[in-house]
C-alpha positions as MATLAB code, in Angstrom:
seq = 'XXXXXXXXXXXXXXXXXXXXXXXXXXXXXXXXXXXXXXXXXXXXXXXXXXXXXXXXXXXXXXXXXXXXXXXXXXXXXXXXXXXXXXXXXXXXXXXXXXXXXXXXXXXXXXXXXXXXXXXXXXXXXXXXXXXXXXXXXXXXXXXXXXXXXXXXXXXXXXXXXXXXXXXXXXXXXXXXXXXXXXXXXXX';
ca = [
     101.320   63.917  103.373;
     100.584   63.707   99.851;
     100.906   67.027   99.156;
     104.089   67.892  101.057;
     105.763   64.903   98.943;
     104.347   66.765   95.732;
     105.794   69.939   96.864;
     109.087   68.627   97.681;
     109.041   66.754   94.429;
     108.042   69.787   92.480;
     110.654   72.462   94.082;
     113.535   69.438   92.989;
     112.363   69.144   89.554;
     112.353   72.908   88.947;
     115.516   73.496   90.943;
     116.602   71.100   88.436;
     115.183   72.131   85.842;
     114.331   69.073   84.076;
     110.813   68.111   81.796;
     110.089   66.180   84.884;
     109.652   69.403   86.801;
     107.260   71.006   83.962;
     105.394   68.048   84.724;
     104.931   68.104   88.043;
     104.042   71.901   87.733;
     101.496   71.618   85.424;
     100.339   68.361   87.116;
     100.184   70.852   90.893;
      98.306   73.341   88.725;
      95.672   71.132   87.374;
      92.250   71.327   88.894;
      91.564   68.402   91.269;
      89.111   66.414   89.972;
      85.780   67.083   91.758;
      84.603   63.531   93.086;
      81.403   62.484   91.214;
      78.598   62.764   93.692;
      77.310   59.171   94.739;
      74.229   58.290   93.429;
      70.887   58.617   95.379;
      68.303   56.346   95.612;
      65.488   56.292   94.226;
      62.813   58.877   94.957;
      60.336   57.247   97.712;
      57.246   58.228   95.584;
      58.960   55.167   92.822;
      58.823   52.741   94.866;
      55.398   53.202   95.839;
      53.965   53.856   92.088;
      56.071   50.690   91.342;
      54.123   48.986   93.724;
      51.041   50.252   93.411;
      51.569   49.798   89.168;
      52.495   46.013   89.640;
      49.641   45.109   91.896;
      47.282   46.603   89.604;
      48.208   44.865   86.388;
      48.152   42.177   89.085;
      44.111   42.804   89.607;
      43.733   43.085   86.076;
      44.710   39.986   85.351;
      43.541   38.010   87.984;
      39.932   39.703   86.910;
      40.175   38.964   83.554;
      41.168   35.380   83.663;
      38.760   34.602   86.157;
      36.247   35.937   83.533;
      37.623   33.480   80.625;
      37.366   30.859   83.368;
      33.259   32.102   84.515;
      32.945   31.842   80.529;
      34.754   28.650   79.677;
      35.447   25.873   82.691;
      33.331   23.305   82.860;
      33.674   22.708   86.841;
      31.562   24.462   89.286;
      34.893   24.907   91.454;
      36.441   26.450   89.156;
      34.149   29.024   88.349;
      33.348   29.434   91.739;
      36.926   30.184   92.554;
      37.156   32.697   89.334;
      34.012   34.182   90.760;
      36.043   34.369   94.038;
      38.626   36.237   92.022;
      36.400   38.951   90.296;
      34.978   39.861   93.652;
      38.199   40.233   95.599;
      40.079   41.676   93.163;
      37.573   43.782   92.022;
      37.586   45.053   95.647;
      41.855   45.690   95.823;
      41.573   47.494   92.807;
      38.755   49.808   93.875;
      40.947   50.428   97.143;
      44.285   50.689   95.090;
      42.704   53.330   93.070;
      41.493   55.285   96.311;
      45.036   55.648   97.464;
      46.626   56.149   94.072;
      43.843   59.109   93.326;
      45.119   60.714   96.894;
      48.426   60.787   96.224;
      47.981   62.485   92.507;
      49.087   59.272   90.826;
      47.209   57.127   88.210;
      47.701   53.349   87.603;
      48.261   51.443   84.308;
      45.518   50.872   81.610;
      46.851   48.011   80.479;
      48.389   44.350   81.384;
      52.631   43.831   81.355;
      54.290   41.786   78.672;
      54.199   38.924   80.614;
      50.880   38.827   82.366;
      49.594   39.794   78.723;
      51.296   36.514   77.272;
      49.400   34.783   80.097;
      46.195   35.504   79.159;
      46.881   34.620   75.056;
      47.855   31.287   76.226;
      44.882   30.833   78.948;
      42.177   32.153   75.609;
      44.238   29.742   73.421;
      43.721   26.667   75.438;
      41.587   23.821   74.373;
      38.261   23.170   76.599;
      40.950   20.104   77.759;
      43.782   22.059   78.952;
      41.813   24.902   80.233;
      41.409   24.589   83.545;
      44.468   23.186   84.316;
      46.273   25.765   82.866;
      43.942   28.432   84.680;
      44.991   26.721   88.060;
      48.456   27.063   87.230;
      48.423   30.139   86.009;
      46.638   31.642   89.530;
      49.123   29.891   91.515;
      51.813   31.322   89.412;
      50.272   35.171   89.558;
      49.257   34.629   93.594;
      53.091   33.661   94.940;
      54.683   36.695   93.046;
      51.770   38.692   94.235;
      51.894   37.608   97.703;
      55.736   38.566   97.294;
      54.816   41.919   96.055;
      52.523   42.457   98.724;
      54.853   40.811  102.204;
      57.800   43.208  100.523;
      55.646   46.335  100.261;
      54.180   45.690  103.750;
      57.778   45.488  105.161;
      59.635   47.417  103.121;
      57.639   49.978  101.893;
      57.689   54.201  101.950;
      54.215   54.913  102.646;
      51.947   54.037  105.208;
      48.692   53.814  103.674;
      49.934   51.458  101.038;
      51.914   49.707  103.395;
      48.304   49.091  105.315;
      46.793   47.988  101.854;
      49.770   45.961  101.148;
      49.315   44.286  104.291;
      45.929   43.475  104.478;
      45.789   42.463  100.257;
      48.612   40.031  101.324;
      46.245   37.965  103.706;
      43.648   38.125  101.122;
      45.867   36.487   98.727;
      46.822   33.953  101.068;
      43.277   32.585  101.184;
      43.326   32.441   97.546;
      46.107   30.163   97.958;
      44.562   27.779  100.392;
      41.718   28.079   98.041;
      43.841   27.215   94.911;
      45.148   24.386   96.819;
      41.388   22.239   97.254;
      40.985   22.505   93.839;
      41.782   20.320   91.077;
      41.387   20.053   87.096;
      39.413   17.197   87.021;
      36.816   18.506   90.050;
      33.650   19.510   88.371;
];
C-alpha cells in the first residue's frame, strides 16, 4: 500500500513538475535502509564462565576469611565454623576447577572489588569487632552465593555446572543453618 501511494505521489509530482516531485524521486531512489539486525544474546559459554568466575572468587573468599578467623577469633565456634569453611570450600573449588579445566576455561586469580574490600575490613577489625563482623560478613557472602548457585541450577547452559551448581547450593545452605547457631559472644 505504501508503495503504490509513493508511486502515485511520485508520477503527480513529476507530471507536475514541481521540487516536490525531485523529491519524491530521489526519495524512491534512495536505498532502503537495511534494518539493523537485533541483537543476540549472549554466547552460552558467558554465562557459564560468569558463573563459574563468581563462585570462585566466592571460594576464595570464604577460604581466606575463614583463615583470618582460624588465626584471630577467640571462640571455639567460630573457628570451628571457619574450619568448616576451608574444608568445604576448599572442596567446591577443587570441583569448580575440574569442570572449568574440561571445558578449556580458567578461573580468576584474584578476589572482586567488593569481596576484596571485605576482607580489608574483616583484617582491620579490632579482636572486639572481629567476630561479629566475620559472622556478618559469611551471612552476607552465603545468601548471594546461594543466589548464584539456585539461578545457575535453574537457569543455567550447561549441565555439568548446572549439577555442581545444584549440589554447592545445598552445601551452602548448611552453612547457613550453621551461621545461624552461632553467635559473637559464644566462645
Amino acid at each position: 500500500m505504501k508503495t503504490n501511494m509513493r508511486s502515485l505521489m511520485l508520477g503527480a509530482a513529476l507530471a507536475s513538475g514541481t521540487a516536490l516531485g525531485s523529491v519524491a524521486f530521489a526519495q524512491e531512489m534512495a536505498p532502503v535502509p537495511t534494518p539493523m539486525p537485533a541483537p543476540t544474546a549472549a554466547k552460552p559459554q558467558a554465562a557459564t564462565e560468569a558463573y563459574a568466575n563468581a563462585a570462585a572468587i566466592g571460594d576464595m573468599f570464604e577460604i581466606e576469611a575463614a583463615n583470618l578467623a582460624w588465626d584471630r577469633s577467640k571462640s571455639e565456634n567460630v573457628k570451628a565454623f571457619a574450619k568448616m569453611m576451608i574444608a568445604d570450600h576448599t572442596a567446591t573449588s577443587a570441583k569448580l576447577k575440574v569442570l572449568v579445566d574440561q571445558n578449556d576455561g580458567a578461573l580468576p586469580g584474584d578476589l572482586d572489588e567488593s569481596h576484596d574490600a571485605m576482607l580489608d575490613q574483616l583484617k582491620a577489625a579490632d579482636d572486639a569487632q572481629f567476630d561479629q563482623l566475620y559472622l556478618s560478613q559469611q551471612e552476607t557472602a552465603h545468601e548471594e552465593a546461594l543466589k548464584l548457585h539456585q539461578d545457575y541450577a535453574a537457569n543455567g547452559d550447561n549441565d555439568a555446572f548446572k549439577t555442581f551448581a545444584s549440589d554447592t547450593a545445598k552445601k551452602v545452605q548448611e552453612h547457613m543453618k550453621a551461621l545461624k547457631t552461632l553467635t559473637p559472644s559464644q566462645g
